[in-house]
mmCIF file of the C-alpha atoms, coordinates in Angstrom:
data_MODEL
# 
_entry.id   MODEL 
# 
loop_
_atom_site.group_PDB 
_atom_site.id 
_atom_site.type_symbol 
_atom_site.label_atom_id 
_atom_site.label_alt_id 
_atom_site.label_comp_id 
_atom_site.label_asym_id 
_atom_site.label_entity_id 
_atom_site.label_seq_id 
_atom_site.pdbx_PDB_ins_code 
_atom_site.Cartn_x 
_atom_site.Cartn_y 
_atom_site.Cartn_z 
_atom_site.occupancy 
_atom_site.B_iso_or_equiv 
_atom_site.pdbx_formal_charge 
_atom_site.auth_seq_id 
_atom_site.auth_comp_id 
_atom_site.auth_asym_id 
_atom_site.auth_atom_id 
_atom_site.pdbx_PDB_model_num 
ATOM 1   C CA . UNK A 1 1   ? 97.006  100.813 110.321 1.00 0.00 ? 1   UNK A CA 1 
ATOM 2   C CA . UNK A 1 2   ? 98.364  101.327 106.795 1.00 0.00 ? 2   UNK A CA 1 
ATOM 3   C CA . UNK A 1 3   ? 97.861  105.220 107.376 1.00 0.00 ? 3   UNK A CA 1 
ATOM 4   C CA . UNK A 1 4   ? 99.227  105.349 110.391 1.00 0.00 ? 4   UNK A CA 1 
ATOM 5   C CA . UNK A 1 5   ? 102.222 103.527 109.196 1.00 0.00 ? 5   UNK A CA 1 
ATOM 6   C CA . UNK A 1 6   ? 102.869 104.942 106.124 1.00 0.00 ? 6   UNK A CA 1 
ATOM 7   C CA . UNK A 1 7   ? 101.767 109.040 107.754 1.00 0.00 ? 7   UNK A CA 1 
ATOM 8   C CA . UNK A 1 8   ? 103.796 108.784 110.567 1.00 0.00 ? 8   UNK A CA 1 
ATOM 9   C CA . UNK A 1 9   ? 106.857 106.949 109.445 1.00 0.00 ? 9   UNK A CA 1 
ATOM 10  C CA . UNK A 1 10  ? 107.090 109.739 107.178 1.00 0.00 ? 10  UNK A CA 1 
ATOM 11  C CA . UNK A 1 11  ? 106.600 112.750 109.059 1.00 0.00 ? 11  UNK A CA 1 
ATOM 12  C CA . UNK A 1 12  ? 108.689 111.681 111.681 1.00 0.00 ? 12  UNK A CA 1 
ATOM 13  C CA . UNK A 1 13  ? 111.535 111.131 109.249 1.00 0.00 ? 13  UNK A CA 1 
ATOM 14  C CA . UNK A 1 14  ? 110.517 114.584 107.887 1.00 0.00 ? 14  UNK A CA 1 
ATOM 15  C CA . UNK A 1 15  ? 110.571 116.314 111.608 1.00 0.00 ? 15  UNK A CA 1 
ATOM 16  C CA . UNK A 1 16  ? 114.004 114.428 112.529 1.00 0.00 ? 16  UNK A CA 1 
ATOM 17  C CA . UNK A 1 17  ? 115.729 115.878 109.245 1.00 0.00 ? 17  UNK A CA 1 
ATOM 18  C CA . UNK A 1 18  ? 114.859 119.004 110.029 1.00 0.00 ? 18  UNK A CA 1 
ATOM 19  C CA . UNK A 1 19  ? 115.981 119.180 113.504 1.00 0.00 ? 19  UNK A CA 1 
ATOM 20  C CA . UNK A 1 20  ? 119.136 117.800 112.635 1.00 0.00 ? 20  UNK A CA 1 
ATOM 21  C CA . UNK A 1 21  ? 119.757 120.512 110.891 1.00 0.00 ? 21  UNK A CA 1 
ATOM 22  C CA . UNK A 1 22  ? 118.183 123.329 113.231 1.00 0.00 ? 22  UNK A CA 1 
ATOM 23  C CA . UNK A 1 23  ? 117.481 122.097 116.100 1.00 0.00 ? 23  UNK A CA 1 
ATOM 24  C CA . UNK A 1 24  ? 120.088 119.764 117.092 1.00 0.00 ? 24  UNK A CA 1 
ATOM 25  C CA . UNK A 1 25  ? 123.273 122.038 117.015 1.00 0.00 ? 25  UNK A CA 1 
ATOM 26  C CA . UNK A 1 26  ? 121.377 124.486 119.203 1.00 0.00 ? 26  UNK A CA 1 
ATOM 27  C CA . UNK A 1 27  ? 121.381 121.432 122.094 1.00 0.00 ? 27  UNK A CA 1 
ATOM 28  C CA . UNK A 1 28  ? 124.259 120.440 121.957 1.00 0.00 ? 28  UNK A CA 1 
ATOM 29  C CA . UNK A 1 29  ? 125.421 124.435 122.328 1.00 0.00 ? 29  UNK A CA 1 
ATOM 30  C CA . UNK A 1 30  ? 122.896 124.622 125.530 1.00 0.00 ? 30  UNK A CA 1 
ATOM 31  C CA . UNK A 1 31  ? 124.717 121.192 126.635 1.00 0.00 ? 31  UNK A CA 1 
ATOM 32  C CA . UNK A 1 32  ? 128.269 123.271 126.354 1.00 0.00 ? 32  UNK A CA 1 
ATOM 33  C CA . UNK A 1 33  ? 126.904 125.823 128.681 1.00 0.00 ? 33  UNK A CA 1 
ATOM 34  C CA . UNK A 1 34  ? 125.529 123.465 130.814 1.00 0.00 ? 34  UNK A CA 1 
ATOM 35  C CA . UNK A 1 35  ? 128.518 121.615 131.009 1.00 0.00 ? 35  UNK A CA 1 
ATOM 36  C CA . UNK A 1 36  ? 130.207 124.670 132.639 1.00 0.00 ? 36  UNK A CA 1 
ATOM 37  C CA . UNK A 1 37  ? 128.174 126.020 134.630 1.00 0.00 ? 37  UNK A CA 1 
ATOM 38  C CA . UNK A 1 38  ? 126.704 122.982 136.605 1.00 0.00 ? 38  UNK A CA 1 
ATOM 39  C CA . UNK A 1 39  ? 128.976 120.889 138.505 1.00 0.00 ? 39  UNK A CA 1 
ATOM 40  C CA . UNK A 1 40  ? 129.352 116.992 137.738 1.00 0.00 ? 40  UNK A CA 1 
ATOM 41  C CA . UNK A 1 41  ? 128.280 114.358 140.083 1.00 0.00 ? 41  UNK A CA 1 
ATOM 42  C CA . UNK A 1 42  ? 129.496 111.391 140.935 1.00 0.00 ? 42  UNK A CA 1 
ATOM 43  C CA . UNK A 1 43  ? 128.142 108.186 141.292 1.00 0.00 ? 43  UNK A CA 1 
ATOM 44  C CA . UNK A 1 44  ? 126.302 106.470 138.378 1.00 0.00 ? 44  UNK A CA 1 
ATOM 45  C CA . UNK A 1 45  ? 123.910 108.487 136.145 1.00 0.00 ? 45  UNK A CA 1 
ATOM 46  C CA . UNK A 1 46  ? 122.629 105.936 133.945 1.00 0.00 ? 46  UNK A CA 1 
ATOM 47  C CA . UNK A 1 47  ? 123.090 104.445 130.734 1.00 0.00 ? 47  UNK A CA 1 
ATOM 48  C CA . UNK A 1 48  ? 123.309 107.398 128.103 1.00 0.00 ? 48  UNK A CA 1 
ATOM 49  C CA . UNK A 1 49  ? 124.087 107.256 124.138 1.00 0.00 ? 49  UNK A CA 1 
ATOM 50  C CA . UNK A 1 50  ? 127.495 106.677 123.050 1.00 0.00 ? 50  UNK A CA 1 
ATOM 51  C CA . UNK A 1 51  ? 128.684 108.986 120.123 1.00 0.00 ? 51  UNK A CA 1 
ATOM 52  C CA . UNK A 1 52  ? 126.526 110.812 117.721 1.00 0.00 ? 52  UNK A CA 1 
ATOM 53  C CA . UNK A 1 53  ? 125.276 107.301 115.743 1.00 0.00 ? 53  UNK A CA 1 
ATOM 54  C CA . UNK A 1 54  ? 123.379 105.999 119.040 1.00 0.00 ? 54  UNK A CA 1 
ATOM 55  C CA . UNK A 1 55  ? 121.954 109.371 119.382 1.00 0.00 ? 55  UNK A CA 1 
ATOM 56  C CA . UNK A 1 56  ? 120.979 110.006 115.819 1.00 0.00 ? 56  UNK A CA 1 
ATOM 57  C CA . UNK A 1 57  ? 119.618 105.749 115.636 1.00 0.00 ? 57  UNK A CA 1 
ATOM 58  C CA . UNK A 1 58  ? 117.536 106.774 119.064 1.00 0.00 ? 58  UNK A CA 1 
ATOM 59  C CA . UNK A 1 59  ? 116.853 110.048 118.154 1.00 0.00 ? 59  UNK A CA 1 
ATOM 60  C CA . UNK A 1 60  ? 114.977 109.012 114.508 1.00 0.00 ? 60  UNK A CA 1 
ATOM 61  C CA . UNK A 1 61  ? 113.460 105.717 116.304 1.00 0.00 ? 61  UNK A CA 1 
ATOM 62  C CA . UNK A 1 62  ? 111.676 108.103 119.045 1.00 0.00 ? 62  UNK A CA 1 
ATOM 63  C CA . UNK A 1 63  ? 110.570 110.450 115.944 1.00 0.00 ? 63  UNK A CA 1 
ATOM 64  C CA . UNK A 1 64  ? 108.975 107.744 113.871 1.00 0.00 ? 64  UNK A CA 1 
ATOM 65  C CA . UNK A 1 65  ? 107.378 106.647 116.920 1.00 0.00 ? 65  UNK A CA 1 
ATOM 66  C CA . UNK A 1 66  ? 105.984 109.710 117.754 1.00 0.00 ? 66  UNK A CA 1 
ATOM 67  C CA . UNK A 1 67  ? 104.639 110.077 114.151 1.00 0.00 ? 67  UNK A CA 1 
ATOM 68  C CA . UNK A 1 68  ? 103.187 106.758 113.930 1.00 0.00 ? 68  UNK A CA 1 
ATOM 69  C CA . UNK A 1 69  ? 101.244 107.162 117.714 1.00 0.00 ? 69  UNK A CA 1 
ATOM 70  C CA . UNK A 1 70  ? 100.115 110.765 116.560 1.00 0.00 ? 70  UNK A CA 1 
ATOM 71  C CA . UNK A 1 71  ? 99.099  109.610 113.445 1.00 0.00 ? 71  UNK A CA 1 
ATOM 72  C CA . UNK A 1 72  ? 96.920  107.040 115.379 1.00 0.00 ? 72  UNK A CA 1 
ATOM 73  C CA . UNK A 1 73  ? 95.599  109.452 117.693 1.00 0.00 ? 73  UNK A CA 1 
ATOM 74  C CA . UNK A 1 74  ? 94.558  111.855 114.901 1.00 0.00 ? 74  UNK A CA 1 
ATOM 75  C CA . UNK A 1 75  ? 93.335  109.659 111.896 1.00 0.00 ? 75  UNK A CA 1 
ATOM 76  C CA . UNK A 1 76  ? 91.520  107.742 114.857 1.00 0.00 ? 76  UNK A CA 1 
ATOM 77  C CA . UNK A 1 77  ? 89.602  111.021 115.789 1.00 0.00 ? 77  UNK A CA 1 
ATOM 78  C CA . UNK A 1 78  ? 88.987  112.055 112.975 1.00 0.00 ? 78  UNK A CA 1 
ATOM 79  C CA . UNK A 1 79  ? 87.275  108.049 112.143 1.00 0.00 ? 79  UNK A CA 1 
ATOM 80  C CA . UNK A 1 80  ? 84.584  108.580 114.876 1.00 0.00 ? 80  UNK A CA 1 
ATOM 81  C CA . UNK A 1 81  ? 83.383  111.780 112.483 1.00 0.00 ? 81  UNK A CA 1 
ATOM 82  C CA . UNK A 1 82  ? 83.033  109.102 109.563 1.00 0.00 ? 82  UNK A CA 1 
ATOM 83  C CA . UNK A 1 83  ? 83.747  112.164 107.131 1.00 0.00 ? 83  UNK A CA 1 
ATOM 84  C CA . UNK A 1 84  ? 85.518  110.652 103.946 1.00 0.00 ? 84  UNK A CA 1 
ATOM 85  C CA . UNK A 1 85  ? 89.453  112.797 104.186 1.00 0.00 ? 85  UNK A CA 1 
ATOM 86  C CA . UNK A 1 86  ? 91.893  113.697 101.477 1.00 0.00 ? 86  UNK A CA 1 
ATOM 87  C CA . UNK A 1 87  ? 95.192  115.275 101.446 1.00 0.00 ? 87  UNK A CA 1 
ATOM 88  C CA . UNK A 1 88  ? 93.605  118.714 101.584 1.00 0.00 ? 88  UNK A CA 1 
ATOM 89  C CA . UNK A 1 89  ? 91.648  117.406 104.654 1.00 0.00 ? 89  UNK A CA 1 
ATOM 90  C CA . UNK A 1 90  ? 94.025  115.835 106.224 1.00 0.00 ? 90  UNK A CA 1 
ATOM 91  C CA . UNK A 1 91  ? 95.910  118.817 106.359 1.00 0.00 ? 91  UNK A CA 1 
ATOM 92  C CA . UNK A 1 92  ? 93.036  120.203 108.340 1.00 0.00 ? 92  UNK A CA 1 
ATOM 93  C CA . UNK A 1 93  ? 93.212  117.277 109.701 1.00 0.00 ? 93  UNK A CA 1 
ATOM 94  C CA . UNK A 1 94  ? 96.908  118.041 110.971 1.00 0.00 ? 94  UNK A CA 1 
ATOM 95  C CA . UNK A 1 95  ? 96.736  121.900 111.866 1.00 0.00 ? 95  UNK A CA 1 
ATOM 96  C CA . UNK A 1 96  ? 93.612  120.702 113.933 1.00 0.00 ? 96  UNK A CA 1 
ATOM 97  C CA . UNK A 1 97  ? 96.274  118.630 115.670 1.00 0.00 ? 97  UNK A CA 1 
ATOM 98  C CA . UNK A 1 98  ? 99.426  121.058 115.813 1.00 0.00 ? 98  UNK A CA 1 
ATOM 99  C CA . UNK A 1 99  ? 97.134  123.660 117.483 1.00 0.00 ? 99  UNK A CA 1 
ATOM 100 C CA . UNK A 1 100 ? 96.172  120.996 119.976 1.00 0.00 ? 100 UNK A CA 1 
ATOM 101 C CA . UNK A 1 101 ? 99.869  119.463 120.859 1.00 0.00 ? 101 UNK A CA 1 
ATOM 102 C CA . UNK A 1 102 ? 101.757 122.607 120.020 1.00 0.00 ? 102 UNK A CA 1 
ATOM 103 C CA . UNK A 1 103 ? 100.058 125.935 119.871 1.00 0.00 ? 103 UNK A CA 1 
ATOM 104 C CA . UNK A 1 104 ? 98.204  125.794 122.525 1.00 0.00 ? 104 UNK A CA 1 
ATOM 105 C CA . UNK A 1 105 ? 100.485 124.225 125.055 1.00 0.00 ? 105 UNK A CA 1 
ATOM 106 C CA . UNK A 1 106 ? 103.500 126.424 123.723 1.00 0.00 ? 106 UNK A CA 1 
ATOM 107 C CA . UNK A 1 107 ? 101.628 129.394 124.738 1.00 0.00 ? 107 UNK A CA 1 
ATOM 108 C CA . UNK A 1 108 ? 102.011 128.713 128.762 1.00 0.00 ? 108 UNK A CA 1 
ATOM 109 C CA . UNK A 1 109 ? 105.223 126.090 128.259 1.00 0.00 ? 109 UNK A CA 1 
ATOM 110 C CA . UNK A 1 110 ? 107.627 126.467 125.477 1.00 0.00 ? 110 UNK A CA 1 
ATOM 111 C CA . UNK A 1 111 ? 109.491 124.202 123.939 1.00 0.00 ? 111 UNK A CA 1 
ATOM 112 C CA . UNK A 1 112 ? 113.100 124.962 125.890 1.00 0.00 ? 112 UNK A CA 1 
ATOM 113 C CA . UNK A 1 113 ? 116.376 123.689 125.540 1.00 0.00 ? 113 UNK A CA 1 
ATOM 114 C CA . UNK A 1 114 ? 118.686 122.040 128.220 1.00 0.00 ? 114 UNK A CA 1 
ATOM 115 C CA . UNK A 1 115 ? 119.948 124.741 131.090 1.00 0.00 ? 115 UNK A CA 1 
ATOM 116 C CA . UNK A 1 116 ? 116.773 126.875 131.076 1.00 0.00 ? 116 UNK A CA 1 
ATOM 117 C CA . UNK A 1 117 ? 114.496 126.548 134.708 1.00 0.00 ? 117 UNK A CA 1 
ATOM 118 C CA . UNK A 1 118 ? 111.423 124.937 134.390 1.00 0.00 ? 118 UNK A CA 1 
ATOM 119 C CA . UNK A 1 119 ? 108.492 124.557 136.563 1.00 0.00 ? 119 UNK A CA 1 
ATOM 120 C CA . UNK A 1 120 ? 107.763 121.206 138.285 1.00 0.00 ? 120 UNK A CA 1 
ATOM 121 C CA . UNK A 1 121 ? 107.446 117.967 136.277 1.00 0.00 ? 121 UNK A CA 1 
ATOM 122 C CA . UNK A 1 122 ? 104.118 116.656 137.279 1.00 0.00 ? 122 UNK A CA 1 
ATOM 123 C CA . UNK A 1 123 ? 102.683 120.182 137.272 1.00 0.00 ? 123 UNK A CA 1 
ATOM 124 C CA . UNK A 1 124 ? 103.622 120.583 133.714 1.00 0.00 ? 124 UNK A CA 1 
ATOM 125 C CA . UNK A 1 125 ? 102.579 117.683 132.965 1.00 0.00 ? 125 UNK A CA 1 
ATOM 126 C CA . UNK A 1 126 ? 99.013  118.357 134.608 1.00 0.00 ? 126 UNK A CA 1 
ATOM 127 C CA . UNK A 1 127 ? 98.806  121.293 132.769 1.00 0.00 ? 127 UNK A CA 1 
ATOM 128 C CA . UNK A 1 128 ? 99.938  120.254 129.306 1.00 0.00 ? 128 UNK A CA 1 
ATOM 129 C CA . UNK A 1 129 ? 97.448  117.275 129.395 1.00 0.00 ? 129 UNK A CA 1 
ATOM 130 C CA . UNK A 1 130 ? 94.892  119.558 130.209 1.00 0.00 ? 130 UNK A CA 1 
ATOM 131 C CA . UNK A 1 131 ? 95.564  122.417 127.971 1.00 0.00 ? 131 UNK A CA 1 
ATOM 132 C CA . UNK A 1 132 ? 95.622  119.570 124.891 1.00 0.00 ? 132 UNK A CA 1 
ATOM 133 C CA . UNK A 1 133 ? 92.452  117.746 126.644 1.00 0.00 ? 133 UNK A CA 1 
ATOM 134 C CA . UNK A 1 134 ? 90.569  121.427 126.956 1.00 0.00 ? 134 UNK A CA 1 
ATOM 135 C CA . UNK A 1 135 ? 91.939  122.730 123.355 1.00 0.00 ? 135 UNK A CA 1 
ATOM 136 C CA . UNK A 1 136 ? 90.618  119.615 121.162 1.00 0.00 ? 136 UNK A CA 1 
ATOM 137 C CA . UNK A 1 137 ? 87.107  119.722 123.448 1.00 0.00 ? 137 UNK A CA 1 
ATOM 138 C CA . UNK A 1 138 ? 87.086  123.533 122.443 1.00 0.00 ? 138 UNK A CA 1 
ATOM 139 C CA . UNK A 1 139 ? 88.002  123.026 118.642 1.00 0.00 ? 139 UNK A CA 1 
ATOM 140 C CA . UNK A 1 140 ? 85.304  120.275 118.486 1.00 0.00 ? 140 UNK A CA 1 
ATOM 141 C CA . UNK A 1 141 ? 82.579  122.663 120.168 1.00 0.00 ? 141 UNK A CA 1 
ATOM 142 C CA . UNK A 1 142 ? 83.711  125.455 117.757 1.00 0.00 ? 142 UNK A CA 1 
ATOM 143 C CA . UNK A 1 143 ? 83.846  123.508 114.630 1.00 0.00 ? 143 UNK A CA 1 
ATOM 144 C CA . UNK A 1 144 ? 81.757  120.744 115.173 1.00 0.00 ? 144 UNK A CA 1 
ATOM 145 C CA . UNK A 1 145 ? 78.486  122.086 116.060 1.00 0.00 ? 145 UNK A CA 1 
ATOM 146 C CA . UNK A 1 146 ? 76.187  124.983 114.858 1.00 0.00 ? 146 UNK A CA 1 
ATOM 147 C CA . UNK A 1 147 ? 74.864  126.374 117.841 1.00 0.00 ? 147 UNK A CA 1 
ATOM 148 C CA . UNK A 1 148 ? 76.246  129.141 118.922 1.00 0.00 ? 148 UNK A CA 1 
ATOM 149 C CA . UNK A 1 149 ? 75.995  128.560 122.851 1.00 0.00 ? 149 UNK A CA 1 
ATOM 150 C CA . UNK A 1 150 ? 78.230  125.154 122.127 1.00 0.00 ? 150 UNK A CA 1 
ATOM 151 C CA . UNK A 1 151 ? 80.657  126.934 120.026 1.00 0.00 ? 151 UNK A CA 1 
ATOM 152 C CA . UNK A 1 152 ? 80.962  129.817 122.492 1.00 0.00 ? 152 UNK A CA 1 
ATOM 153 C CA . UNK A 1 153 ? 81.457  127.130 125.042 1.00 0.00 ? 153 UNK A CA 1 
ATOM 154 C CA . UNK A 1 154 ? 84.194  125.821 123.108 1.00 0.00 ? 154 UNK A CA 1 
ATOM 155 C CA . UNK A 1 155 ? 85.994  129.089 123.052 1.00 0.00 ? 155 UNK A CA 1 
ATOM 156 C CA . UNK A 1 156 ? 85.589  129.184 126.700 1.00 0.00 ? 156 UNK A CA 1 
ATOM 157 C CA . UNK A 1 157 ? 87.531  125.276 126.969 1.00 0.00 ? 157 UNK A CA 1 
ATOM 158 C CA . UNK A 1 158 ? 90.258  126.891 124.566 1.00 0.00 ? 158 UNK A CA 1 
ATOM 159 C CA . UNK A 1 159 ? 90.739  129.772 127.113 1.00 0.00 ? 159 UNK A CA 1 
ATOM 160 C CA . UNK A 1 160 ? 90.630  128.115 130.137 1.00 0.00 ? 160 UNK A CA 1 
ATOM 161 C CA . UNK A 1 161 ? 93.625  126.482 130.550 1.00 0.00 ? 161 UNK A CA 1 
ATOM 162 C CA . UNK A 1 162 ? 95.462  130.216 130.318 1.00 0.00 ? 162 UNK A CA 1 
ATOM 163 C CA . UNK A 1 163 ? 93.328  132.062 132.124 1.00 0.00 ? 163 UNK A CA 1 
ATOM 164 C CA . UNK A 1 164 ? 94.204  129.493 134.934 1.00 0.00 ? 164 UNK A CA 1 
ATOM 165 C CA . UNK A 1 165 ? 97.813  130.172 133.974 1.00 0.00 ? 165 UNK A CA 1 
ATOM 166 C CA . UNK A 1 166 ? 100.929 127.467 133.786 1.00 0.00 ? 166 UNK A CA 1 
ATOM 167 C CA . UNK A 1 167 ? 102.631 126.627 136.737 1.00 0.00 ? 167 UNK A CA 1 
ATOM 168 C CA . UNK A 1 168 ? 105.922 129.089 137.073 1.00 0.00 ? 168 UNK A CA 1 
ATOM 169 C CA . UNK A 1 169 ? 109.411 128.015 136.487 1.00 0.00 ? 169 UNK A CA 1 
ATOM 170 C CA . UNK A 1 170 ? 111.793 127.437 138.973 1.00 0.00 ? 170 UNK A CA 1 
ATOM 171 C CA . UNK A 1 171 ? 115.660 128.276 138.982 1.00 0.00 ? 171 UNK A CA 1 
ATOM 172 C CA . UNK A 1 172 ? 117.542 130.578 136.652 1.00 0.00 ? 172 UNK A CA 1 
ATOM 173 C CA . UNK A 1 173 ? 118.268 130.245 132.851 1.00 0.00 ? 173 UNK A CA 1 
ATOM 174 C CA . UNK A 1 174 ? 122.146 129.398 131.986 1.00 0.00 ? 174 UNK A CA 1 
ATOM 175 C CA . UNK A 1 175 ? 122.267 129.763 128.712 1.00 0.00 ? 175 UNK A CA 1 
ATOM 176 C CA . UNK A 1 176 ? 121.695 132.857 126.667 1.00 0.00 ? 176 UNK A CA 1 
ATOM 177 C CA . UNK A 1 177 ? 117.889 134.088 125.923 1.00 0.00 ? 177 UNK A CA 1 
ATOM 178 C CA . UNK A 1 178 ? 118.486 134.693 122.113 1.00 0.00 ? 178 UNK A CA 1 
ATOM 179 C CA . UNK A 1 179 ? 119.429 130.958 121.531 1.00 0.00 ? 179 UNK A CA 1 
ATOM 180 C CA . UNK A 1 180 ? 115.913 130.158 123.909 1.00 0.00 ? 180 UNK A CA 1 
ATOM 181 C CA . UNK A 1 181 ? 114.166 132.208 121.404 1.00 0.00 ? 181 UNK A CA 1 
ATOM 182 C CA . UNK A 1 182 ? 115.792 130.675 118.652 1.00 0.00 ? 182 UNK A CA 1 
ATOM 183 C CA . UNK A 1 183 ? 115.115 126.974 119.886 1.00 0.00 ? 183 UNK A CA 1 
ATOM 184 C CA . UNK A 1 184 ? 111.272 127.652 120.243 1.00 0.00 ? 184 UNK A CA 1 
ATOM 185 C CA . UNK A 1 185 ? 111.244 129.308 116.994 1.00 0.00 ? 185 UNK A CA 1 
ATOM 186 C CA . UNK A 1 186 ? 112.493 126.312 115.739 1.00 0.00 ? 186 UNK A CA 1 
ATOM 187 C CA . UNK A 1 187 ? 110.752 123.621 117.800 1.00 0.00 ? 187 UNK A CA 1 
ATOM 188 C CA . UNK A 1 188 ? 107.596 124.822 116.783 1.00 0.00 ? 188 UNK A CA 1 
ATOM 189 C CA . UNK A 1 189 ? 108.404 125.735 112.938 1.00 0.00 ? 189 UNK A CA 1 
ATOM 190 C CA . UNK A 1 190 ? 109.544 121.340 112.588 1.00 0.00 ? 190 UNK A CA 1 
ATOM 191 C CA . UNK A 1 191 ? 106.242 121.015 114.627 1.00 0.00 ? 191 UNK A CA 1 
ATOM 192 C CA . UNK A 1 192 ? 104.182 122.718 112.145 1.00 0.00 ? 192 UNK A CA 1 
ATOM 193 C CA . UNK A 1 193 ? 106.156 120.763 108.950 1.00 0.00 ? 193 UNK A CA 1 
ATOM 194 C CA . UNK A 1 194 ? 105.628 117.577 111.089 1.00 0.00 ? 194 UNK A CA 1 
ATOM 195 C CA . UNK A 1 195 ? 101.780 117.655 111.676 1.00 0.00 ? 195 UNK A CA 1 
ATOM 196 C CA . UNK A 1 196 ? 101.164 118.960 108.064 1.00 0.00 ? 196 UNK A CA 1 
ATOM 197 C CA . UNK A 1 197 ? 102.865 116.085 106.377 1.00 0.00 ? 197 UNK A CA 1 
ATOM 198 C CA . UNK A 1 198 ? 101.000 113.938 109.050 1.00 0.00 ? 198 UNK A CA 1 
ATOM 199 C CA . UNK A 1 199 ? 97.970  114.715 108.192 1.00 0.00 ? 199 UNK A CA 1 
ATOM 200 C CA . UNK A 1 200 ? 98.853  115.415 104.707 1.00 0.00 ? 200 UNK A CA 1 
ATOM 201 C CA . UNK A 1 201 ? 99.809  112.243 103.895 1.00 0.00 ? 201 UNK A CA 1 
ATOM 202 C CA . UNK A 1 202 ? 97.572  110.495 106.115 1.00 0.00 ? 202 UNK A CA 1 
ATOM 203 C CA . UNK A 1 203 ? 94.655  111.593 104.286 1.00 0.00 ? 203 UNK A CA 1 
ATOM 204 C CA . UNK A 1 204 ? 95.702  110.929 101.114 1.00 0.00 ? 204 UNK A CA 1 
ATOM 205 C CA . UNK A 1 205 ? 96.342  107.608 101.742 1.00 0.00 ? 205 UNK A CA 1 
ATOM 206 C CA . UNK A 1 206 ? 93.342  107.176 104.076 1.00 0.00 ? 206 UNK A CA 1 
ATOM 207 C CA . UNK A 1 207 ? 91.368  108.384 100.323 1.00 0.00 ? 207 UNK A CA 1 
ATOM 208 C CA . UNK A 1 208 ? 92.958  105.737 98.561  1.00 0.00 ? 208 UNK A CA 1 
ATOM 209 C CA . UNK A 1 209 ? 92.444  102.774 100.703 1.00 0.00 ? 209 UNK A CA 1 
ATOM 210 C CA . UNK A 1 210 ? 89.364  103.422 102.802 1.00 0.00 ? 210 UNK A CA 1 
ATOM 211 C CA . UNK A 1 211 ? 85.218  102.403 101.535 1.00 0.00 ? 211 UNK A CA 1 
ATOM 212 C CA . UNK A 1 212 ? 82.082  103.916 103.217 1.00 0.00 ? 212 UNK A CA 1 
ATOM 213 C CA . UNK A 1 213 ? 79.062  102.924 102.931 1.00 0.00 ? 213 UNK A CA 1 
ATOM 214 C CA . UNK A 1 214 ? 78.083  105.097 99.515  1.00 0.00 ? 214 UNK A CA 1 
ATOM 215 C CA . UNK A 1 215 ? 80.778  103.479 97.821  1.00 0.00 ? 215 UNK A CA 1 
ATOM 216 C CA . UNK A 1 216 ? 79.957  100.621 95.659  1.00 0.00 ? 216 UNK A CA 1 
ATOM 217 C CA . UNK A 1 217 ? 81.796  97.518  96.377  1.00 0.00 ? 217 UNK A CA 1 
# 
């Protein structure tokens, strides 16, 4: 618990003070465009922040969240392979898990911002659960074993999910393609800060507080 506290309190801190800075302005600039181009509705649609201290207190709540549930998803992995982790390893540790929830998935759906067409919601969600499910199976195969059947059936897991292909977006892009290319530069670069601090962190502290069984008590 302590590392998954401590590792993902921090790196969602981290990830949130970066985006303020990068990734934030480039919303709200999609949200301008938006704002012109598609017409308002009436009728109630829902309770929404008010004024940039709700959004900034909801924002960094969801972000140290998110750390402290990846950090239990990843340290918790990485307990079942009873290897003793440090910072160094935990920064394997971390890349193991931005190639999983990032990489991978960013190949067939990008991180976009608001006013760019997107495919369905349950088929990208289907296919981003896969592509994480198939990606850690294949990393495991590939780095976990020493035959070289399993590991070349790891490769194959990796693949799969793009040679089947993400499902196609739907609609037309509003805002301009150079600040799309700029968001997913970004969204990915806090990403990759985000899951090495995780992991970082988390296994130094995870060296500092956990025994195994060599250890003397």
């Amino acid at each position: 618990m302590s590392v998954a506290l401590i590792s993902g309190a921090l790196a969602g801190l981290t990830v949130f003070a970066i985006q303020q800075w990068t990734i934030q302005p480039l919303i709200e600039e999609a949200e301008g465009y938006e704002a012109k181009t598609v017409e308002p509705h009436s009728g109630d649609t829902g309770w929404q922040p008010v004024g940039s201290f709700q959004r900034n207190l909801f924002t960094v709540l969801a972000a140290i969240l998110n750390g402290i549930g990846s950090a239990a998803i990843l340290f918790g992995v990485a307990a079942l392979t009873r290897a003793p982790l440090s910072s160094s390893r935990g920064a394997l540790w971390g890349l193991a898990g931005l190639a999983c929830f990032v990489l991978a998935p960013s190949l067939g759906l990008p991180p976009v911002p608001p006013g760019v067409a997107v495919a369905d919601l349950r088929e990208r969600q289907v296919w981003w659960v896969a592509t994480v499910l198939a990606t850690a199976t294949g990393l495991g195969l590939l780095f976990g074993q020493k035959r070289w059947p399993l590991r070349i059936g790891g490769m194959v897991f990796a693949l799969l999910p793009h040679i089947i292909g993400a499902p196609d977006a739907i609609g037309e892009n509003i805002v301009p393609n150079q600040l799309v290319r700029q968001f997913a530069i970004y969204a990915v670069g806090s990403q990759t800060v985000f899951w090495l601090v995780l992991g970082t962190v988390g296994g130094f502290v995870h060296s500092r507080t956990a025994r195994y069984p060599n250890q003397s008590k």
